[in-house]
TORDOLUM-625718 format. One record per residue (C-alpha): y, x, z. Coordinates in steps of 0.02 Angstrom, whole numbers, padded with zeros to 5 digits, always signed. Each point is the difference from the previous one (the first is absolute). Layout:
// TORDOLUM-625718
YXZ;...
// end
This chain:
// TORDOLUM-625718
-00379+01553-02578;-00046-00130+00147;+00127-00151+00002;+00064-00060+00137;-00105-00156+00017;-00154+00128-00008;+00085+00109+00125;+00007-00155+00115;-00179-00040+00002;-00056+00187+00037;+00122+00006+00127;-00068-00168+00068;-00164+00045-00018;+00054+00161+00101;+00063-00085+00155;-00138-00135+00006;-00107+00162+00000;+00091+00078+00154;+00006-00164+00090;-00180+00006+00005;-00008+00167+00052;+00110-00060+00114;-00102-00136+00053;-00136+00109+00042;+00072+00100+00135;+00111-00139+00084;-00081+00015+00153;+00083-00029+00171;+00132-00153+00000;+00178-00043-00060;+00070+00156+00052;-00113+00130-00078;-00012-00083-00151;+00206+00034-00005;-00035+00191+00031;-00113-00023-00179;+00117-00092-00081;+00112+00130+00024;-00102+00138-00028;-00084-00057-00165;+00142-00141-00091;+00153+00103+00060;-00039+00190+00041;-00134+00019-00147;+00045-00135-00144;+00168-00040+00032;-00032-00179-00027;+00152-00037+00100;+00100+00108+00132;-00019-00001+00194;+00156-00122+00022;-00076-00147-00105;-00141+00024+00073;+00049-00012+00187;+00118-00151-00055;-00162-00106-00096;-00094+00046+00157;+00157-00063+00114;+00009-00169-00114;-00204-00041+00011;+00031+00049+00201;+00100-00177+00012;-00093-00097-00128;-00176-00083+00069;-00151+00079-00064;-00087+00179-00011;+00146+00123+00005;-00090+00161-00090;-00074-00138-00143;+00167-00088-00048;+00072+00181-00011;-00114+00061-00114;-00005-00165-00098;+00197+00024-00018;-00018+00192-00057;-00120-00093-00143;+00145-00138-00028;+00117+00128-00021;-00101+00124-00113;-00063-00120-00123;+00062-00198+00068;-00122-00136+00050;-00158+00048-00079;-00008+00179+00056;+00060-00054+00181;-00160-00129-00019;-00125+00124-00048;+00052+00148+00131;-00014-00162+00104;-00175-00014-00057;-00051+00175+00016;+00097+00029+00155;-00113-00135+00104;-00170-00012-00094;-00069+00172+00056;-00003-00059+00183;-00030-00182-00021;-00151+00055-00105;-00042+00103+00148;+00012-00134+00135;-00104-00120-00093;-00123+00113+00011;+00017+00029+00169;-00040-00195+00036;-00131-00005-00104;-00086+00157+00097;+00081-00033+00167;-00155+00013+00110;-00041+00159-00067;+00172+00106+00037;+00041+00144+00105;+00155+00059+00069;-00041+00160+00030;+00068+00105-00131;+00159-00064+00004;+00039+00100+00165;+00135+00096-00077;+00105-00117-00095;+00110-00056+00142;+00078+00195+00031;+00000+00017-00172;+00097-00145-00050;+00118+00044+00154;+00027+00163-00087;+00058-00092-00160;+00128-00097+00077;+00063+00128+00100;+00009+00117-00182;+00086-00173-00072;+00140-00002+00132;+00045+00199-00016;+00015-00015-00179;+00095-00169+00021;+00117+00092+00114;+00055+00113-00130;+00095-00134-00090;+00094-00086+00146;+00164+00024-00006;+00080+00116+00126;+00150-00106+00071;-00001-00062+00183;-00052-00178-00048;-00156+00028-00104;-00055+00102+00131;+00026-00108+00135;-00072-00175-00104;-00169+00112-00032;+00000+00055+00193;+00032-00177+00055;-00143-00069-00115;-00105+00111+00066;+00012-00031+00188;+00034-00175-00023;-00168-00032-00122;-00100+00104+00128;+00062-00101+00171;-00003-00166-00089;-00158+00013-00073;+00012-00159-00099;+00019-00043-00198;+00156-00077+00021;+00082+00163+00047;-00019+00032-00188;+00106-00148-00088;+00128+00025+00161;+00022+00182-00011;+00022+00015-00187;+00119-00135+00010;+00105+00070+00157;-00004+00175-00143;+00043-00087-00143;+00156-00083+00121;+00062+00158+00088;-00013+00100-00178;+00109-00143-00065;+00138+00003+00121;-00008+00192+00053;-00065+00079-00151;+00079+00119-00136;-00089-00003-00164;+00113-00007-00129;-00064-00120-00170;+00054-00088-00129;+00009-00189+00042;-00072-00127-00112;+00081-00163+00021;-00063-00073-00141;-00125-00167+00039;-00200+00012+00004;-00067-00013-00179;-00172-00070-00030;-00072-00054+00144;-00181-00045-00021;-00041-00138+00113;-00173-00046-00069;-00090+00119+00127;+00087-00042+00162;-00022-00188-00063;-00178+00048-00009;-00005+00073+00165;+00056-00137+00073;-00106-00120-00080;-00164+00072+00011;+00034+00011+00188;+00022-00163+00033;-00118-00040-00128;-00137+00078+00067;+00023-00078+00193;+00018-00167-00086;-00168+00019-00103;-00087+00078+00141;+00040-00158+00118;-00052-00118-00143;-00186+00105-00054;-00012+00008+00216;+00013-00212-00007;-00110-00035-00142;-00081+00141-00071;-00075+00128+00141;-00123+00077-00112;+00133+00109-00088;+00139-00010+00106;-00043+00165+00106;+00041+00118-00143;+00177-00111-00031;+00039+00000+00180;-00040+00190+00004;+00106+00045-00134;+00124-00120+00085;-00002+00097+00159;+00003+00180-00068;+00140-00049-00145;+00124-00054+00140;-00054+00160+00105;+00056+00088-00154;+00159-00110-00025;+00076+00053+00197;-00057+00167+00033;+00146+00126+00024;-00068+00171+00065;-00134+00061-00102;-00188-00007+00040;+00010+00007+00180;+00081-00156+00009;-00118-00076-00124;-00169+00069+00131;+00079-00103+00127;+00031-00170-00089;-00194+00032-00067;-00053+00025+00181;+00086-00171+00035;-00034-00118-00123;-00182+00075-00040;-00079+00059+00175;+00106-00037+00155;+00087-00198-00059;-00147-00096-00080;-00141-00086+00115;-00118+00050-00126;+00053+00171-00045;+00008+00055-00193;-00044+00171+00088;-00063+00111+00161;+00085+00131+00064;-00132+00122-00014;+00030-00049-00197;+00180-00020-00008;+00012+00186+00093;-00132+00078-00128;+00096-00080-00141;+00159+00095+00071;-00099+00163+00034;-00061-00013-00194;+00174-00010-00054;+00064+00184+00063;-00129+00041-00121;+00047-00111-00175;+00128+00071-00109;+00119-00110-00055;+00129-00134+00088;-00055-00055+00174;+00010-00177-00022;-00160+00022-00093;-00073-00056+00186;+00034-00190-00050;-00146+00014-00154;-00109+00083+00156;+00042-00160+00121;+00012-00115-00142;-00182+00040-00058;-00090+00024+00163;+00068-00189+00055;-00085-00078-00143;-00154+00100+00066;+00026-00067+00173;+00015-00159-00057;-00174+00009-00095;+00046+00053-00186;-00107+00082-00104;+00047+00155-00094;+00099-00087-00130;+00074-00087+00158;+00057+00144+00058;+00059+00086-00171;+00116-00156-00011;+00056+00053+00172;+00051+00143-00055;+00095-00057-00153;+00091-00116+00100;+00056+00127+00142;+00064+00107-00143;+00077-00120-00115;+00071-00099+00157;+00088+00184+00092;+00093+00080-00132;+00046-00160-00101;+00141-00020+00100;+00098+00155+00002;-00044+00019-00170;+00086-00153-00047;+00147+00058+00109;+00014+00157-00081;-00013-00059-00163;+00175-00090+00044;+00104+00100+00091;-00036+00170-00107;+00066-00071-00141;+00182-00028+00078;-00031+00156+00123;+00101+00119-00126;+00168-00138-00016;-00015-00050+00167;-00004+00198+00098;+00185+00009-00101;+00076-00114+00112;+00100+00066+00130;-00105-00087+00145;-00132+00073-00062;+00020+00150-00055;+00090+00054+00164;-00175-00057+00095;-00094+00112-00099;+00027+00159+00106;-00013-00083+00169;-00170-00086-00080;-00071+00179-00056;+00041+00083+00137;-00084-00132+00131;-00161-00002-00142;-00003+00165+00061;-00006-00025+00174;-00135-00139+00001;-00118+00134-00123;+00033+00127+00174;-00042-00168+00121;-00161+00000-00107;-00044+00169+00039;+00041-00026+00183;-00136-00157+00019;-00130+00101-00101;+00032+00146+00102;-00001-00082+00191;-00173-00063+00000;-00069+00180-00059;+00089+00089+00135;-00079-00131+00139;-00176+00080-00040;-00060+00105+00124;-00095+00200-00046;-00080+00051-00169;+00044-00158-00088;+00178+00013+00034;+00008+00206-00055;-00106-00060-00175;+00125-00144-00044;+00143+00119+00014;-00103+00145-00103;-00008-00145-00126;+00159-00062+00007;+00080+00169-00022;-00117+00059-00127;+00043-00169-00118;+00202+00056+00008;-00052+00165-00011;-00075-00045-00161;+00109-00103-00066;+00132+00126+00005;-00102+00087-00158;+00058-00125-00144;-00170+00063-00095;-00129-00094+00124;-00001-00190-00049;-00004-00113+00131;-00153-00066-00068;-00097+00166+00038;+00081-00028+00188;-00094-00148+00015;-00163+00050-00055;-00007+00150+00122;+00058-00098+00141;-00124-00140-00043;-00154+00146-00031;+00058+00072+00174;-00024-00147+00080;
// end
C-alpha cells in the first residue's frame, strides 16, 4: 500500500510532468496561456477549480512581474509549498529561454516565414479563453456590467495602467455593491514571511548601487551588472503582462540609449520569434539581454551570460513577490475587504481576457483580400478545434506552425 508521503511525490512528479506539457504548447501571450491553464490544471486534473484559479490570476494581475508565470508558480506553492512552486518555476520558463538563446546565437540565420499563422491562431485561443471564462461569471447586474466596463474601457484606453485601475475600481464597487455571502475571518495575519519582499527590495537597490560603482571603477564587467540592473527593475514595475514589458524593452534597449543595446530590425525579429516560443512571454528579455552583449562585441560566452542575466534579472522579481504574498493569500481573501473584491476582481479579469481578444483581433481585420479570409479560416478552425477536448493544444500548434 503507497503511503502518503509516496503518494505525494507521484503526485508531484505528476504535475511537474503536466507543467511541462504545459510548457510546450504555451504559445500566444498571457491570455492564452489562461485558456490552458484552464483547460489542462482545472478541466482535466482538477488541480484546483475555475474560481481559484481566476482569483491567483486576479492577485498576480496587481503584483509586478509576468502574470501567467507567478500564477503557475502559485498553483506549484499551493500543490506542494516552496520547492514545487520553484521547480514548475523552473520548468515553466526554461523551455523558451533555452529557445531564445538559441535564437541569439543563430540570429543572422532566421526566417520568419513560417510563423505566418500564429497570430490568427493565437487570436483564436483567447477568444476560446474568454467563452469558457464567461461561463463562470456570475449572472447579477453588476458582474456583468464590471466585465462590460473592463472591456470597453481596456480597449479605448489602450494603456497598462487600465489594468491596476480597473481591477481596483472592481474590487471597490464589488465591496460596496456586492452580495456574496462568507464567513468573516477577523482573526490577525499569522506568519508573515518578510524575508522575500526584504529581498526584493534589497537586490533592487542593490543592484543600481553596484552598477553605478563597477560603471566608476570597473567598466570591464560592469555591462553585464548594469544589464541585469536595467532588466531586474523592468521586472520589478511592470503591471500588464508582456505587452507592457515590449515597450519598456523598446525604450531602455533601442529607442533611449545613444548607443543602442539593439536595432529595430532586431528588437522586431526578437518580437516576431516570440509568437513562436512556448512558454511565458517575458522570455523576450533573455533575447534582448543576449543580443546587447553581442552588440556590444561579446563573444559567445558573452552572449550566453547575456542571456542568463535577462532571465535571472525578469522573473526574479515577481518570483520573489509571489513567494510572499501566496503564503498569506488564503488568511488574507477571509477578510471582509477582501473577500467582497473578489467578484468585482473576477468578473473585470474577465473583461480584460475579452479586451485581449479585441487588440488581437483589430489588426487582422485591417488586412485587405486573401490574407484577411485565411486568418479568419485559421482563427475559426483553432476554436473550432478546441471545442474537441481530445486534440491537445500542442498538436494545434504544430499544424498551424507546418501550415505556415
Amino acid at each position: 500500500m503507497i503511503n502518503k508521503s509516496d503518494f505525494k511525490k507521484v503526485r508531484d512528479i505528476v504535475f511537474l510532468k503536466d507543467v511541462l506539457l504545459l510548457t510546450l504548447s504555451a504559445i500566444g501571450g498571457p491570455e492564452m496561456h489562461l485558456s490552458l491553464f484552464l483547460k489542462k490544471l482545472v478541466k482535466d486534473k482538477r488541480y484546483i477549480s475555475e474560481s481559484e484559479l481566476l482569483e491567483l490570476n486576479s492577485l498576480c494581475q496587481i503584483l509586478p512581474g509576468p502574470t501567467s508565470t507567478q500564477t503557475l508558480t502559485a498553483i506549484g506553492y499551493k500543490m506542494g509549498g516552496a520547492r514545487l512552486a520553484f521547480l514548475a518555476l523552473l520548468i515553466w520558463i526554461m523551455p523558451a529561454t533555452i529557445i531564445m538563446t538559441i535564437f541569439v546565437l543563430t540570429s543572422s540565420y532566421l526566417n520568419l516565414d513560417y510563423l505566418r499563422y500564429v497570430g490568427p491562431m493565437a487570436v483564436g485561443f483567447i477568444i476560446f479563453a474568454a467563452y469558457k471564462m464567461s461561463k463562470i461569471l456570475k449572472t447579477d447586474t453588476l458582474s456583468m456590467s464590471l466585465a462590460a466596463i473592463a472591456c470597453i474601457v481596456s480597449v479605448m484606453a489602450h494603456s497598462p495602467v487600465s489594468f491596476p485601475v480597473l481591477l481596483i475600481f472592481g474590487a471597490v464597487m464589488s465591496v460596496n455593491f456586492g452580495k456574496r455571502t462568507f464567513i468573516p475571518n477577523d482573526k490577525p495575519i499569522l506568519n508573515v514571511r518578510w524575508a522575500n519582499f526584504i529581498l526584493f527590495v534589497s537586490i533592487l537597490i542593490g543592484a543600481a548601487v553596484v552598477g553605478a560603482i563597477t560603471k566608476q571603477y570597473y567598466p570591464s564587467i560592469a555591462r553585464p551588472v548594469l544589464l541585469f540592473e536595467n532588466t531586474y527593475r523592468m521586472g520589478s514595475m511592470v503591471f500588464g503582462g508582456g505587452n507592457v514589458l515590449y515597450s519598456m524593452i523598446l525604450t531602455e534597449f533601442v529607442e533611449f540609449r545613444q548607443k543602442r543595446y539593439l536595432t529595430l530590425a532586431e528588437f522586431n525579429t526578437g518580437l516576431g520569434l516570440l509568437q513562436a516560443v512556448p512558454g511565458p512571454t517575458f522570455s523576450l528579455a533573455t533575447y534582448a539581454n543576449g543580443m546587447a552583449m553581442k552588440t556590444l562585441g561579446y563573444n559567445t560566452f558573452g552572449q550566453l551570460i547575456g542571456c542568463a542575466v535577462g532571465t535571472i534579472a525578469i522573473f526574479l522579481p515577481g518570483t520573489l513577490m509571489i513567494f510572499f504574498v501566496y503564503p498569506i493569500w488564503n488568511q488574507l481573501k477571509l477578510y471582509p475587504i477582501v473577500n467582497r473584491s473578489l467578484d468585482g476582481i473576477i468578473a473585470v479579469a474577465i473583461g480584460l481576457v475579452w479586451s485581449a481578444a479585441c487588440f488581437m483581433i483589430m489588426p487582422m481585420l485591417k488586412t485587405t483580400g486573401p490574407i484577411i479570409t485565411t486568418n479568419l479560416i485559421v482563427m475559426a478552425l483553432t476554436i473550432g478545434l478546441l471545442s474537441f477536448k481530445k486534440i491537445p493544444p500542442l498538436v494545434i500548434v504544430i499544424l498551424t506552425i507546418l501550415a505556415g
